[in-house]
mmCIF file of the C-alpha atoms, coordinates in Angstrom:
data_MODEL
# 
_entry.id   MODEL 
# 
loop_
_atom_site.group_PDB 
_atom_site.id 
_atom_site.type_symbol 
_atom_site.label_atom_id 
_atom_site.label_alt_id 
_atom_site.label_comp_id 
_atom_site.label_asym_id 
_atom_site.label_entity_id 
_atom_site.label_seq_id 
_atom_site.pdbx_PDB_ins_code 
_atom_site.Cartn_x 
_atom_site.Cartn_y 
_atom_site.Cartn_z 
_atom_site.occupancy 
_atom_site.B_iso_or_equiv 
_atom_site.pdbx_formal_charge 
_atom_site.auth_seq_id 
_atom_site.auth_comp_id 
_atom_site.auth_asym_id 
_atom_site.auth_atom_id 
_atom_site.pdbx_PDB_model_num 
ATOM 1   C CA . UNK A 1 1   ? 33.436 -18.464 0.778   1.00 0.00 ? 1   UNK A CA 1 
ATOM 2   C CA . UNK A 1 2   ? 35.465 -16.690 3.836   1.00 0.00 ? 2   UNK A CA 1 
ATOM 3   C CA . UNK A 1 3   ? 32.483 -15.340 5.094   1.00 0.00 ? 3   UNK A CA 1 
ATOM 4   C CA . UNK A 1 4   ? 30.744 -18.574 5.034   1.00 0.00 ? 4   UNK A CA 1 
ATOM 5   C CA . UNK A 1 5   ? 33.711 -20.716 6.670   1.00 0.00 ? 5   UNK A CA 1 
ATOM 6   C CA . UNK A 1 6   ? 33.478 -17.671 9.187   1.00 0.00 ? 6   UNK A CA 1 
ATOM 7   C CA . UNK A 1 7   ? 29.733 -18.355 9.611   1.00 0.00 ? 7   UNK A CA 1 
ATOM 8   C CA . UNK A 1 8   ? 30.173 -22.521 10.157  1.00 0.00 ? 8   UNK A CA 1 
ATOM 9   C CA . UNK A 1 9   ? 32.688 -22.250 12.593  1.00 0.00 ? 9   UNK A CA 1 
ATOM 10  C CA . UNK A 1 10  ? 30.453 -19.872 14.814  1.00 0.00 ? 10  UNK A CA 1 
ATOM 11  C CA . UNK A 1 11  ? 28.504 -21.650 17.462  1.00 0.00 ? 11  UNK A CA 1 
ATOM 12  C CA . UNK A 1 12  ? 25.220 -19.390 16.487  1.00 0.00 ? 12  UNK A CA 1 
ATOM 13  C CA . UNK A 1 13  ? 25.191 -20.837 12.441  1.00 0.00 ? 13  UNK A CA 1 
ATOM 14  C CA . UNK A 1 14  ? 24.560 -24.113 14.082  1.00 0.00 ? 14  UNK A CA 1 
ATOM 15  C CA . UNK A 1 15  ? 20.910 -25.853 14.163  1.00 0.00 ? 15  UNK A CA 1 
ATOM 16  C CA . UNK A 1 16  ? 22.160 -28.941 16.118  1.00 0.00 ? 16  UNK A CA 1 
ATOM 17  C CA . UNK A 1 17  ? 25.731 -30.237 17.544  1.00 0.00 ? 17  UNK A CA 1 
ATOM 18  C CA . UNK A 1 18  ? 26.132 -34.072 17.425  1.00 0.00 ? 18  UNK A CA 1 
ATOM 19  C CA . UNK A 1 19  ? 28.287 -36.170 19.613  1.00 0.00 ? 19  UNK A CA 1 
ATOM 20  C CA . UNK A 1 20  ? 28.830 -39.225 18.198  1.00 0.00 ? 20  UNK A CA 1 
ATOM 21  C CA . UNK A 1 21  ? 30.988 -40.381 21.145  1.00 0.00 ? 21  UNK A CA 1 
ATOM 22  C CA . UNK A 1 22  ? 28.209 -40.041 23.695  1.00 0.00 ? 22  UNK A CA 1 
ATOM 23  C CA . UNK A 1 23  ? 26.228 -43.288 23.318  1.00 0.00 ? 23  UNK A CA 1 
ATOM 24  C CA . UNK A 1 24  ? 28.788 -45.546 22.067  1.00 0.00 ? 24  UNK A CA 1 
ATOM 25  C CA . UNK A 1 25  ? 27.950 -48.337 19.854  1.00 0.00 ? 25  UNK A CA 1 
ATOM 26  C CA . UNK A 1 26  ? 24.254 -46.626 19.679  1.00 0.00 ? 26  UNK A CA 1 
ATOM 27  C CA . UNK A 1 27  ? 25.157 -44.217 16.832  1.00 0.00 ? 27  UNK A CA 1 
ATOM 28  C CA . UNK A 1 28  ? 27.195 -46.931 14.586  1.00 0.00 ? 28  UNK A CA 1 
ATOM 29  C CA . UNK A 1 29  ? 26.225 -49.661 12.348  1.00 0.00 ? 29  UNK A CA 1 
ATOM 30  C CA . UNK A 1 30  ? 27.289 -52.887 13.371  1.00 0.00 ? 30  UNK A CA 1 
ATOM 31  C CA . UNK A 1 31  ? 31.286 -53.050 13.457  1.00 0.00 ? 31  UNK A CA 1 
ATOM 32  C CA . UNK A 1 32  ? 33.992 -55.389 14.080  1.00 0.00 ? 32  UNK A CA 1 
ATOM 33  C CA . UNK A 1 33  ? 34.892 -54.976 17.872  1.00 0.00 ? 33  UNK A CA 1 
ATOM 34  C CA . UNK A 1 34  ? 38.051 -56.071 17.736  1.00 0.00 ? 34  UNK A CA 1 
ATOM 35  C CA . UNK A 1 35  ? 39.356 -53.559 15.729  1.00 0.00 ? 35  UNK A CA 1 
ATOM 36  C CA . UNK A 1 36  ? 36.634 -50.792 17.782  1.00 0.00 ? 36  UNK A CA 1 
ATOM 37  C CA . UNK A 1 37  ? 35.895 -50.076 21.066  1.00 0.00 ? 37  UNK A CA 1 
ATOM 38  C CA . UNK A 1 38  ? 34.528 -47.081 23.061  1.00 0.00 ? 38  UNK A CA 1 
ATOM 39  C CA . UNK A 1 39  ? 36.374 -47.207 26.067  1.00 0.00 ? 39  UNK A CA 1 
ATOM 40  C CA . UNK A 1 40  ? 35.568 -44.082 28.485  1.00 0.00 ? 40  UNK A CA 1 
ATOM 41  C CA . UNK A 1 41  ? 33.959 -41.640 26.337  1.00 0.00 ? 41  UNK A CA 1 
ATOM 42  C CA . UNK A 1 42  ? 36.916 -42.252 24.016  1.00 0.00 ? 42  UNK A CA 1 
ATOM 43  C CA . UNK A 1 43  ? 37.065 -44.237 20.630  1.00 0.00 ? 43  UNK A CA 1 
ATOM 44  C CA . UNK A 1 44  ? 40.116 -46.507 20.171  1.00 0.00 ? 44  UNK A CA 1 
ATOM 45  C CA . UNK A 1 45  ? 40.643 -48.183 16.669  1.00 0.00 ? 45  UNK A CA 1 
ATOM 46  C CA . UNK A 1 46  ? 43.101 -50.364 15.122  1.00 0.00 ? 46  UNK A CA 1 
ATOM 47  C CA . UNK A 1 47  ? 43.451 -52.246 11.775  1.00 0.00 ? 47  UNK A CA 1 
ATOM 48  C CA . UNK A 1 48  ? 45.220 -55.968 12.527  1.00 0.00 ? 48  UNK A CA 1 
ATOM 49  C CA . UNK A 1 49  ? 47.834 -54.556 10.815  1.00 0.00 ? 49  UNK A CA 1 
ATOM 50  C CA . UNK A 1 50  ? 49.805 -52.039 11.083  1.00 0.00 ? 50  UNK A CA 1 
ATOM 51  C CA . UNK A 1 51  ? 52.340 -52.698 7.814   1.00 0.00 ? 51  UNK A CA 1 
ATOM 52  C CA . UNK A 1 52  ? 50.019 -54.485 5.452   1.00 0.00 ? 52  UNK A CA 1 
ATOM 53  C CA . UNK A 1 53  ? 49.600 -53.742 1.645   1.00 0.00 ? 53  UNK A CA 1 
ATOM 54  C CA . UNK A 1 54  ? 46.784 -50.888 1.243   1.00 0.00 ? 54  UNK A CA 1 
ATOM 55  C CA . UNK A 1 55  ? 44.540 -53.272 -0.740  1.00 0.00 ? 55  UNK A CA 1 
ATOM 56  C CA . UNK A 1 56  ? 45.064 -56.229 2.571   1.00 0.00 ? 56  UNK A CA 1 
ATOM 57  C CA . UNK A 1 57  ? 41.486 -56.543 4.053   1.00 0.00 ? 57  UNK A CA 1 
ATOM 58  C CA . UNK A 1 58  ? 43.261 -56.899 7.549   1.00 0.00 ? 58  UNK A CA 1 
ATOM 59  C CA . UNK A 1 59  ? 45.105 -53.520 6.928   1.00 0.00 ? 59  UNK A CA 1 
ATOM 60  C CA . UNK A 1 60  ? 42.129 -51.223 7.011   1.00 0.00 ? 60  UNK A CA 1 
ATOM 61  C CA . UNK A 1 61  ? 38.825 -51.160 8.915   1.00 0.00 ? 61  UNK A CA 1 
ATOM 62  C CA . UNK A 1 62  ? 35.576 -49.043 9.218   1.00 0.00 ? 62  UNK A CA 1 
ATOM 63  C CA . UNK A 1 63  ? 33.391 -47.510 11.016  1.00 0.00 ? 63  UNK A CA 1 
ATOM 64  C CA . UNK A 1 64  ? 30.214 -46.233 9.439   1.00 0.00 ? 64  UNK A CA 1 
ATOM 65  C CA . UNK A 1 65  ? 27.915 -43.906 11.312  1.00 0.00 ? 65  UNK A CA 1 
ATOM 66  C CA . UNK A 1 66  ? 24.031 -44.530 11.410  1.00 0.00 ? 66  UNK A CA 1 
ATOM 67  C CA . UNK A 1 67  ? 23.504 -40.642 11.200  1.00 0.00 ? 67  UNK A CA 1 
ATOM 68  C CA . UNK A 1 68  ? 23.595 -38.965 7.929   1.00 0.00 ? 68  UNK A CA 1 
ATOM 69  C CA . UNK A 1 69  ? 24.285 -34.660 7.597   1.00 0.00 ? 69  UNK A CA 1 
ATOM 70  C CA . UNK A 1 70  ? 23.390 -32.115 5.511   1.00 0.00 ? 70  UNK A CA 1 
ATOM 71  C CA . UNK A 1 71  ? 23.248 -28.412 5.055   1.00 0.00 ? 71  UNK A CA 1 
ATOM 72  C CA . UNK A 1 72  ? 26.685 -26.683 6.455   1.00 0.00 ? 72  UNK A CA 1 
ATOM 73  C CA . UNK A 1 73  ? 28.562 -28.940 8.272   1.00 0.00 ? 73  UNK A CA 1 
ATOM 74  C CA . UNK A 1 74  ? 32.250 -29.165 10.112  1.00 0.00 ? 74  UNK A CA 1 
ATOM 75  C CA . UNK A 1 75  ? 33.374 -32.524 11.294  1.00 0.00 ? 75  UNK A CA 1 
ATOM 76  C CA . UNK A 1 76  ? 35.662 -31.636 14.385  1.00 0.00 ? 76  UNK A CA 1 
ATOM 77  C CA . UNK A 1 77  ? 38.136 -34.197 15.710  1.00 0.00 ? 77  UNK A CA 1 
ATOM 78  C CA . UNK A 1 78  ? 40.735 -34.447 18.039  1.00 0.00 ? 78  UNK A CA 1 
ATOM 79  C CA . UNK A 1 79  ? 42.665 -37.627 18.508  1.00 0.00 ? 79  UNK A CA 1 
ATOM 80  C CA . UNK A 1 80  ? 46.163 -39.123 19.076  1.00 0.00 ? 80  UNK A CA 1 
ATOM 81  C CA . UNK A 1 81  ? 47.906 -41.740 16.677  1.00 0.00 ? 81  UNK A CA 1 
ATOM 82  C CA . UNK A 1 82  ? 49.621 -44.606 18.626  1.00 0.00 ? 82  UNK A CA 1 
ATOM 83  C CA . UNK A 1 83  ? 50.490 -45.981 15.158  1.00 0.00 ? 83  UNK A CA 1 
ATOM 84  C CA . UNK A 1 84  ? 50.758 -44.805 11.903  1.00 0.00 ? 84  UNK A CA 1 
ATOM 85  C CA . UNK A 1 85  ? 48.995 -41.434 10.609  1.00 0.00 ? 85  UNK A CA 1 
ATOM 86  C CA . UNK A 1 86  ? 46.403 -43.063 8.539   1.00 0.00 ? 86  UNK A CA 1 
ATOM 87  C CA . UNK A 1 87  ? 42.528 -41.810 9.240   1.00 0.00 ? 87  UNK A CA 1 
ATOM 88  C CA . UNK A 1 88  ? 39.978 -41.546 6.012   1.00 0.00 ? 88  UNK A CA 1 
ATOM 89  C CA . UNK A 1 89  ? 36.743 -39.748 6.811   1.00 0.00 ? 89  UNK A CA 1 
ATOM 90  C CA . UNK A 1 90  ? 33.993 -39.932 3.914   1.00 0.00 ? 90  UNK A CA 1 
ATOM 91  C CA . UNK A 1 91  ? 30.954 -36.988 3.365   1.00 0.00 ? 91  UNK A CA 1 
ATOM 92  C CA . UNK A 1 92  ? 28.548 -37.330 1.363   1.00 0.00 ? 92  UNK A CA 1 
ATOM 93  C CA . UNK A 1 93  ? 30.039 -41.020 -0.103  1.00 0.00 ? 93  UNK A CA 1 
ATOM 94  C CA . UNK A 1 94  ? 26.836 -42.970 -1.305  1.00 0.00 ? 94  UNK A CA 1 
ATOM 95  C CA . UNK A 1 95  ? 27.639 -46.730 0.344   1.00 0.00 ? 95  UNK A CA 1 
ATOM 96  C CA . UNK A 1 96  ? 25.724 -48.021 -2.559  1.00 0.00 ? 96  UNK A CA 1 
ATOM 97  C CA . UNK A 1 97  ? 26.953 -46.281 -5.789  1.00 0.00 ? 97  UNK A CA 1 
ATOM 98  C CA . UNK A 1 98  ? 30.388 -45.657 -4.186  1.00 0.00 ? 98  UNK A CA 1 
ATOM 99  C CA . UNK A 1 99  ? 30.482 -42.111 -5.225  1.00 0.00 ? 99  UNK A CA 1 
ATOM 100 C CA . UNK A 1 100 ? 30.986 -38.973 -3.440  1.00 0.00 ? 100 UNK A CA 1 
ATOM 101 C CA . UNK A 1 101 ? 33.649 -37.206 -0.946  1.00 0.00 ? 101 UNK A CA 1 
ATOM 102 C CA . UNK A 1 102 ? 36.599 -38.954 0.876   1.00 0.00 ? 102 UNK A CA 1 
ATOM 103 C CA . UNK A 1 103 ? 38.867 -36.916 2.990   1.00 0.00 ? 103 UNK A CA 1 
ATOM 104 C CA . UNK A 1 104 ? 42.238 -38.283 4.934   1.00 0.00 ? 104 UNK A CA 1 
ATOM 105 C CA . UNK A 1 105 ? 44.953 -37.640 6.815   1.00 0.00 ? 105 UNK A CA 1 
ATOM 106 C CA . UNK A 1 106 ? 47.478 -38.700 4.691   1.00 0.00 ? 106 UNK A CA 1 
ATOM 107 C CA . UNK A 1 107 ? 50.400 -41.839 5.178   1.00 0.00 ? 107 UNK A CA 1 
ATOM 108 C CA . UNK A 1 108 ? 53.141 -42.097 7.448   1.00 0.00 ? 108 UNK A CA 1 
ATOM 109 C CA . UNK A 1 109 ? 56.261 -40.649 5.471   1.00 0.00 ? 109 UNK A CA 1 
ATOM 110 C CA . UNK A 1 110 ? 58.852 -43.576 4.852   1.00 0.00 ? 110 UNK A CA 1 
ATOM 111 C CA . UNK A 1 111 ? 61.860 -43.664 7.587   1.00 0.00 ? 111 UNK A CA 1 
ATOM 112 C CA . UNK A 1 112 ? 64.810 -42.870 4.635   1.00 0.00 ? 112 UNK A CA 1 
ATOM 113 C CA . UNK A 1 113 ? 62.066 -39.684 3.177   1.00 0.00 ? 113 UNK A CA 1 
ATOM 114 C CA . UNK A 1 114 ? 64.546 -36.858 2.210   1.00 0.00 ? 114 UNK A CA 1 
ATOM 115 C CA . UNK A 1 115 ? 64.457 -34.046 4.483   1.00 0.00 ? 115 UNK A CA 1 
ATOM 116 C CA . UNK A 1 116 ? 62.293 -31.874 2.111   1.00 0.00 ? 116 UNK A CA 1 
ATOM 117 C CA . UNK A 1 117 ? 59.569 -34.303 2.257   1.00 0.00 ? 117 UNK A CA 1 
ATOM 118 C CA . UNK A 1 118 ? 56.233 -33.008 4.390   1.00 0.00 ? 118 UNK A CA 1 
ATOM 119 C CA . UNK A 1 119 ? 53.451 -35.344 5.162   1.00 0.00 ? 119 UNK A CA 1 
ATOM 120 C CA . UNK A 1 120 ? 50.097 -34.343 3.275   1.00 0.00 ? 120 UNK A CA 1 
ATOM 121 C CA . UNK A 1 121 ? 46.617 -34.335 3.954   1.00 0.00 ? 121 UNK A CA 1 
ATOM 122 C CA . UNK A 1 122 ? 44.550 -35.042 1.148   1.00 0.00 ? 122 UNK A CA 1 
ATOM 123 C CA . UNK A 1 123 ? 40.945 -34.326 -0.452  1.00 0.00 ? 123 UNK A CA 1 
ATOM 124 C CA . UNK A 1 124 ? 39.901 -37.276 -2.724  1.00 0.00 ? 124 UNK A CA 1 
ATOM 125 C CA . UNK A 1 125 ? 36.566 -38.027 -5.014  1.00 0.00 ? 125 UNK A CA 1 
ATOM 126 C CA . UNK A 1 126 ? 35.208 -41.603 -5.828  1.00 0.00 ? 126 UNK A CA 1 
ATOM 127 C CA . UNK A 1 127 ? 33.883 -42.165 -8.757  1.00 0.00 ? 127 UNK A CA 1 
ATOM 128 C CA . UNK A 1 128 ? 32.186 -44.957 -10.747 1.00 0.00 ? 128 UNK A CA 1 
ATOM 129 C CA . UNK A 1 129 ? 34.626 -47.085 -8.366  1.00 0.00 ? 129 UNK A CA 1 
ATOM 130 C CA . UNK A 1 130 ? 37.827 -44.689 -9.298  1.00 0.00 ? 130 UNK A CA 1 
ATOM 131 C CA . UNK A 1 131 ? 39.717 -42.355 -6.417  1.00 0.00 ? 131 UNK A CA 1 
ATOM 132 C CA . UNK A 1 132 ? 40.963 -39.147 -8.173  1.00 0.00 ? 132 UNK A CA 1 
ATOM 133 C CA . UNK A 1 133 ? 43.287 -36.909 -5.382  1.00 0.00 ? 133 UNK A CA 1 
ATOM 134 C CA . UNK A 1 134 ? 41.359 -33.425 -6.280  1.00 0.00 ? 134 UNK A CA 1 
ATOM 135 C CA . UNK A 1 135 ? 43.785 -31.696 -3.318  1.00 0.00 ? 135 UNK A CA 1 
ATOM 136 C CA . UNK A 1 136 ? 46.336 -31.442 -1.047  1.00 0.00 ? 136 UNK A CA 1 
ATOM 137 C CA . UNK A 1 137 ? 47.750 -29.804 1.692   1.00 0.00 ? 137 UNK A CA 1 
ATOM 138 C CA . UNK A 1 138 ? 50.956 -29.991 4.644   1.00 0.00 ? 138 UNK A CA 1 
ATOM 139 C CA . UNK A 1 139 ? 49.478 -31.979 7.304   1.00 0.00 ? 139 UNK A CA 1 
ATOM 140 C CA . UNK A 1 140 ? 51.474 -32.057 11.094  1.00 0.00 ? 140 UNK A CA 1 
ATOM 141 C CA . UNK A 1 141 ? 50.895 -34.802 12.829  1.00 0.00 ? 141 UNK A CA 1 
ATOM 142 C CA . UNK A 1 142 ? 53.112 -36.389 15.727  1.00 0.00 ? 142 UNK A CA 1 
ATOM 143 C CA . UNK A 1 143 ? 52.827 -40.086 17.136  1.00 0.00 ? 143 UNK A CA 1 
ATOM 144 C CA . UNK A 1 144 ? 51.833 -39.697 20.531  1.00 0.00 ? 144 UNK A CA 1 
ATOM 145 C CA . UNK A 1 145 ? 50.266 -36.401 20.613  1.00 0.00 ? 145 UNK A CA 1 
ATOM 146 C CA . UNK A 1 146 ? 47.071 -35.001 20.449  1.00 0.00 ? 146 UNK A CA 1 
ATOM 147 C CA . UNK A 1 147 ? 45.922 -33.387 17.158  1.00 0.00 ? 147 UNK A CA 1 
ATOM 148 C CA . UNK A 1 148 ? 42.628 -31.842 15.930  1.00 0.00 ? 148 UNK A CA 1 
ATOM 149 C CA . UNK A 1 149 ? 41.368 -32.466 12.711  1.00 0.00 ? 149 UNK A CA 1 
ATOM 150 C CA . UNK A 1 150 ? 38.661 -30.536 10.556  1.00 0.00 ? 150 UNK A CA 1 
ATOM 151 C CA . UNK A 1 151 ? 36.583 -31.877 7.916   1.00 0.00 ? 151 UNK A CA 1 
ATOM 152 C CA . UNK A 1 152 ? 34.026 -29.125 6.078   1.00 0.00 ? 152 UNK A CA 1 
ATOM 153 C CA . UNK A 1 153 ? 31.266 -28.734 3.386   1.00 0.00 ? 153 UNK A CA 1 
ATOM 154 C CA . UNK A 1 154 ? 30.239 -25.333 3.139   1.00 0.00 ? 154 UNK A CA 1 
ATOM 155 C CA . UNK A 1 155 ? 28.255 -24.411 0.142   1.00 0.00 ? 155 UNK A CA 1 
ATOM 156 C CA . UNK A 1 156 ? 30.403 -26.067 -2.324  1.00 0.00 ? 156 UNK A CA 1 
ATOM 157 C CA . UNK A 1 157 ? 33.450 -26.241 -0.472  1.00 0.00 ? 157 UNK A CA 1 
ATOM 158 C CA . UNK A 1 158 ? 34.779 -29.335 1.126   1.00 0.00 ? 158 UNK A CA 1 
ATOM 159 C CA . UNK A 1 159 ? 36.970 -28.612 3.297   1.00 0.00 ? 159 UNK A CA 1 
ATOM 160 C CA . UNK A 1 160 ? 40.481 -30.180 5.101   1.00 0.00 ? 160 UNK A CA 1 
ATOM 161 C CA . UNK A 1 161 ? 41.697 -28.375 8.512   1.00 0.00 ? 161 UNK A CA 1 
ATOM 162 C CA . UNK A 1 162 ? 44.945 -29.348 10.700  1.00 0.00 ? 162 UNK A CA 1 
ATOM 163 C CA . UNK A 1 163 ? 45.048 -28.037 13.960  1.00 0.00 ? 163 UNK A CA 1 
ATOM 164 C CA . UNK A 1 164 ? 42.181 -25.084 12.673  1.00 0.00 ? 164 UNK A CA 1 
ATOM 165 C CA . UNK A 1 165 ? 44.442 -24.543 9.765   1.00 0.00 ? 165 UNK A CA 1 
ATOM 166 C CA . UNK A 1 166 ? 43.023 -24.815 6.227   1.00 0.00 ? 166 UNK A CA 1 
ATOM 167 C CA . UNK A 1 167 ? 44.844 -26.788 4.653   1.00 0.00 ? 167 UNK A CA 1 
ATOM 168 C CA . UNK A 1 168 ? 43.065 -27.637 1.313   1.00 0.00 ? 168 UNK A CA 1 
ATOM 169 C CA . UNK A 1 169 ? 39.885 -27.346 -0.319  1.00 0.00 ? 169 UNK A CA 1 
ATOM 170 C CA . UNK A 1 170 ? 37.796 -28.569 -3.089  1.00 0.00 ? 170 UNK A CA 1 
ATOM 171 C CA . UNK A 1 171 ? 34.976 -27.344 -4.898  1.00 0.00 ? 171 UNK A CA 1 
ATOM 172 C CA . UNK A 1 172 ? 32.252 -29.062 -6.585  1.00 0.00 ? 172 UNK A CA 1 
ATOM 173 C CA . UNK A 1 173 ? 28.863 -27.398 -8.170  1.00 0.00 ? 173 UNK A CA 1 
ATOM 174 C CA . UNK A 1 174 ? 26.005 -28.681 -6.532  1.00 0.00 ? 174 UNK A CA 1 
ATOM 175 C CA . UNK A 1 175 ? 28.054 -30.990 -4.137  1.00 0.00 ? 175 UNK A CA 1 
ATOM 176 C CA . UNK A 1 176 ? 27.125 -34.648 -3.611  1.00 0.00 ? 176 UNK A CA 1 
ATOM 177 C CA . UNK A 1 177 ? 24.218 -36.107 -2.099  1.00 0.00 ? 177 UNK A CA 1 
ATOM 178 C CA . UNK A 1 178 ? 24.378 -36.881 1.552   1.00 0.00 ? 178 UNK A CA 1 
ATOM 179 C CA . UNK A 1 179 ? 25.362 -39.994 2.842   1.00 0.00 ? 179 UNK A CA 1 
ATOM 180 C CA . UNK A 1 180 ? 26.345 -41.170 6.466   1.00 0.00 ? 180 UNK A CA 1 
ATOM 181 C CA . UNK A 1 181 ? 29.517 -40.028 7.898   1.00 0.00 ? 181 UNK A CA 1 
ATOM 182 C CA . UNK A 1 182 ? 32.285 -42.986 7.576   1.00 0.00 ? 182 UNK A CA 1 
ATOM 183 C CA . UNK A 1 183 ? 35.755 -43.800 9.593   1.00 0.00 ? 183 UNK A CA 1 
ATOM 184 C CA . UNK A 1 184 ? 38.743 -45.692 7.635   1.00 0.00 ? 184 UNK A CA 1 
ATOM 185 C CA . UNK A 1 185 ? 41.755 -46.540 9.254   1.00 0.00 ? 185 UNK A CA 1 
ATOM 186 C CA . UNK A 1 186 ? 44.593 -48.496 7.600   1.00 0.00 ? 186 UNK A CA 1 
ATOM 187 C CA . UNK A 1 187 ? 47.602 -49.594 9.189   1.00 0.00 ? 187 UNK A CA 1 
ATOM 188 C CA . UNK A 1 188 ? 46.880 -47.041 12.333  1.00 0.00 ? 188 UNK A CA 1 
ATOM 189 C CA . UNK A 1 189 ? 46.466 -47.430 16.136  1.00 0.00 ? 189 UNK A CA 1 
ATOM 190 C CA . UNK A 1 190 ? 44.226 -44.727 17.263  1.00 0.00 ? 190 UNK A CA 1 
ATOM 191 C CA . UNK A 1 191 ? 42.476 -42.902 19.902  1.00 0.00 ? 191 UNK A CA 1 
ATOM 192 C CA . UNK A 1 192 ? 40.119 -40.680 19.213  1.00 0.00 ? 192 UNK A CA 1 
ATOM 193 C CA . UNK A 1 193 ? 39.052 -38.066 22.065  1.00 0.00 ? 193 UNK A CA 1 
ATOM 194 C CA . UNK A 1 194 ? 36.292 -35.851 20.195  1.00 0.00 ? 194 UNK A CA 1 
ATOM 195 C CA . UNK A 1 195 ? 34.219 -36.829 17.185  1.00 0.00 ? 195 UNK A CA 1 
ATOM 196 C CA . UNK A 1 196 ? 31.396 -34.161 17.072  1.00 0.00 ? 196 UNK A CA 1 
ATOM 197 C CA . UNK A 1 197 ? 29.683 -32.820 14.464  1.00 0.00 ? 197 UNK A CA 1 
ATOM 198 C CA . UNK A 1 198 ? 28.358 -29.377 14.220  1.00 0.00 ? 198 UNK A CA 1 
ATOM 199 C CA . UNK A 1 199 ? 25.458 -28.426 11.353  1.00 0.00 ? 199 UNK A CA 1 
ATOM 200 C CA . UNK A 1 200 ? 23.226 -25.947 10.206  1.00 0.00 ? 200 UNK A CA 1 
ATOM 201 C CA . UNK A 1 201 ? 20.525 -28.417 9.319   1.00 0.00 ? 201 UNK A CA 1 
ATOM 202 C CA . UNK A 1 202 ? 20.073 -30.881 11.306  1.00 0.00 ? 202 UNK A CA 1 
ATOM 203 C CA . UNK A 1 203 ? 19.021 -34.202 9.958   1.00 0.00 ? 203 UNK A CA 1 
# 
């Protein structure tokens, strides 16, 4: 598995690169633009709320790509948080059957959270409509400053990266099907810089 993490991340495994910044609206299904906008070369999102219950419609919002990936893949992006910590990425999630992979960066830890407490990314799988947490790792992420996020499926390997640190992993036989890449934020302000995707089949 090192040796094929080693192989994604080298620019000569790669059949294509995607940008999915460079045309804009072009690349997305229709989405709400109030809550998205591509404002010079950048993506900025926000839910219309920023300390609603996780289940409020108005404290999450999505973005669904109209490009779908397979093969060896590595979802690269960097962004900065104006509010909250909150961004879900789905692979391979099947918007019809609801199944598949759902990656994210984890919640904002509470202001009284005991000094022992680290923030956590997380890997998570939907299934048959229920979210099981399959792993976990220490996510660092500041308000206000630039991070860069990783999200992976090599072989059977999905993958979670914090600043090009592995930071968990989760392995499924066979993997899921593909589906089209998918944005979630809930109760976040965001900008995101970079959103490009990097694959060894292009599709």
């Amino acid at each position: 598995m090192a040796f094929l993490l080693a192989m994604l991340l080298s620019t000569q495994a790669y059949a294509e690169t995607f940008d999915l910044l460079a045309d804009g609206a072009k690349l997305w299904q229709p989405f709400d633009q109030s809550r998205w906008r591509f404002v010079g070369g950048e993506l900025h999102g926000s839910t219309a709320k920023l300390d609603g219950d996780k289940t409020d419609p108005e404290a999450s919002t999505f973005l669904v790509s109209n490009r779908t990936f397979s093969g060896d893949y590595i979802v690269s992006v960097d962004l900065t948080f104006n509010e909250g910590r909150y961004l879900g990425v789905y692979l391979d999630f099947g918007q019809e059957s609801q199944t598949g992979i759902w990656m994210a960066t984890g919640h904002a830890l509470a202001a009284d959270a005991a000094d022992n407490e680290v923030e956590r990314g997380y890997i998570k799988t939907v299934e048959d409509g229920f979210w099981i947490v399959r792993a976990t790792g220490e996510l660092v992420i500041n308000k206000g400053r630039r991070v860069k996020l990783g999200f992976s499926s090599v072989g059977d390997a999905y993958s979670l990266w914090n600043d090009g640190k592995l930071i968990a992993v989760y392995r499924r036989e066979g993997g899921y099907p593909a589906g089209p890449l998918q944005l979630r934020l809930t109760n976040s302000s965001v900008r995101i810089h970079k959103l490009q995707v990097r694959t060894t089949k292009g599709r």
